[in-house]
N, C-alpha and C positions, 0 to 999 in steps of 0.2 A: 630677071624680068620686073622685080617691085623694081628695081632702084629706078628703070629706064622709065616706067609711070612714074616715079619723084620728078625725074627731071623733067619730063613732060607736062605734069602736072602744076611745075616750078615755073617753066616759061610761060605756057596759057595765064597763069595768074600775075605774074609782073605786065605781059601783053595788057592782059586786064584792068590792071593797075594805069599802067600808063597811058590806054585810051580812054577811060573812067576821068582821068584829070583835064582831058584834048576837050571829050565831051561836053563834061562838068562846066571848063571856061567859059565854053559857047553859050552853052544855057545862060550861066549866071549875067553873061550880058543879053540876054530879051525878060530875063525876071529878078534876077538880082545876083547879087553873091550868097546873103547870111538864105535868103530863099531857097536857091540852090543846094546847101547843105541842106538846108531841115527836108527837102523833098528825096534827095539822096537818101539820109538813114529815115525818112518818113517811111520811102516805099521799100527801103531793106528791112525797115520793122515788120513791118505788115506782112511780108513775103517770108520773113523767117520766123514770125508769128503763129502762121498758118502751117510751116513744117514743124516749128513745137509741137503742136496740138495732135497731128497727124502721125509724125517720125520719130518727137522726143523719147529719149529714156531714163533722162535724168530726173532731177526733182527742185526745178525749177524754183521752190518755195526755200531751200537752203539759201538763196541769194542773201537772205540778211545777215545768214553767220559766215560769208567770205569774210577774208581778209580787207580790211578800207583799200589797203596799196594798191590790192587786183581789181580793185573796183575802178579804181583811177583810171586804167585801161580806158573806162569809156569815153574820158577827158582826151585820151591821149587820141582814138580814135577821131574825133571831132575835129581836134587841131588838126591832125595830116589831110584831112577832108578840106579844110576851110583851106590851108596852108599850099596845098597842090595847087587850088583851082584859082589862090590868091597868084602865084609864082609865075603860073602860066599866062595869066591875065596882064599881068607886068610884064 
């Protein structure tokens, strides 16, 4: 039963993924492109801000003794953001 929620779980999230980039395009032509990112993870901050404070169970404040590499992540997330909504625009 867990595995058949992976997959489950797996398609809803690439569906996600791929109407996120359909959406994103649209927008970024009535406000911009680099606009369009910052309002993308502007309102994913805020929205996952607000279940930190509420749901978190970790400890938020260890952020500075990660690893630099995994911190990179945030870089990498930003390019796929700007790079989806760049691809589909072209």
């Amino acid at each position: 039963m867990l595995s058949l929620l992976v997959v489950f779980l797996t398609l809803v999230g690439g569906a996600a993924v791929s109407t996120q980039s359909s959406l994103n395009s649209r927008l970024s032509k009535t406000i911009g492109l680099i606009e369009t990112v910052f309002f993308s993870f502007g309102s994913g901050a805020l929205i996952l801000g607000v279940l930190v404070v509420f749901f978190g169970s970790g400890n938020i404040s260890e952020l500075i003794h990660a690893p630099k590499l995994e911190l990179f992540a945030v870089f990498l997330g930003i390019a796929f953001v700007f790079l989806s909504i760049l691809t589909v625009l072209i």
